[in-house]
C-alpha positions in Angstrom: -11.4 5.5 14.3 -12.2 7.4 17.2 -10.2 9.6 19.5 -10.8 7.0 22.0 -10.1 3.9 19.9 -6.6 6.0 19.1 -6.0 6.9 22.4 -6.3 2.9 23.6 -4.1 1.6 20.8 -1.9 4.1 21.6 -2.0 3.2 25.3 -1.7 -0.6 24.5 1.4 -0.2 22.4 3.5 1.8 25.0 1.8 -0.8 27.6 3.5 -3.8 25.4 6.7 -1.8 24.9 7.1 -1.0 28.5 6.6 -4.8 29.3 8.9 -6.1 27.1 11.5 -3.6 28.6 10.3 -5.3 31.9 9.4 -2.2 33.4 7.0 -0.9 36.1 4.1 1.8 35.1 6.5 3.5 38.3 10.0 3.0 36.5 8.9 4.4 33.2 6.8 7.5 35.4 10.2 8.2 37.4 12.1 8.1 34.2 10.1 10.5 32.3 9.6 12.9 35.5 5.2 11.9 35.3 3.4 11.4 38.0 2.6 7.4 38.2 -0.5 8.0 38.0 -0.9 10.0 34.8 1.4 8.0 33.0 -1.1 4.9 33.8 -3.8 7.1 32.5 -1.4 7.0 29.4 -1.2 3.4 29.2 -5.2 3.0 30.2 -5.9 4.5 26.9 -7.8 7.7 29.0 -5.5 10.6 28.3 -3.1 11.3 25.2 0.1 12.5 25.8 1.2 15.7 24.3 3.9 15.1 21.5 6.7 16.5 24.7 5.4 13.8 27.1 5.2 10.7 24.2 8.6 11.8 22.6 9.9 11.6 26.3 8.1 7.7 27.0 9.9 6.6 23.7 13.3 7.4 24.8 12.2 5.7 28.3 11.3 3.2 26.7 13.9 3.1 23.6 11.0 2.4 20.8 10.7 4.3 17.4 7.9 6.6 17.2 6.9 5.3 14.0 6.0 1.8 15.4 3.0 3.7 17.6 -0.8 4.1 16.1 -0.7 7.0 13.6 -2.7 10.0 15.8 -2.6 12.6 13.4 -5.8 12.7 13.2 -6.6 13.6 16.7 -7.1 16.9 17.9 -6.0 18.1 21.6 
C-alpha cells in the first residue's frame, strides 16, 4: 500500500469517527488547537498527522488508536 492509499484510509477512518461523534471538521480542529483547515487536509487523506497531532484527534474524538490503518510503514 502506498503512502497515499495509507494516508486516505487513515483520513477516512477519523472522517467516520468524527461523524459518528456528530462533529464538525471545525469542532474537532477547535478541540485539538488545528487550524480547520489542516485538520480537513487530515481527513482528505493529503497530509498525515504526526503521532502528537493523531494521538490529540483520538482523544477528540474518544477512538482507540488501534482501530485506525496500521501506518508503520510510512515514513515522514
Amino acid at each position: 500500500m502506498s503512502q497515499r492509499q495509507r494516508a486516505l484510509a487513515l483520513g477516512a477512518a477519523i472522517r467516520a469517527a468524527r461523524e459518528r461523534a456528530r462533529l464538525t471538521q471545525e469542532d474537532v480542529a477547535a478541540r485539538i488547537d488545528l487550524h480547520p483547515m489542516t485538520y480537513g487536509g487530515i481527513e482528505r487523506g493529503r497530509l498525515l498527522p504526526s503521532i502528537s497531532t493523531l494521538t490529540r484527534i483520538c482523544v477528540a474524538l474518544k477512538i482507540d488508536p488501534d482501530t485506525l490503518p496500521d501506518l508503520r510503514d510510512v515514513r515522514d
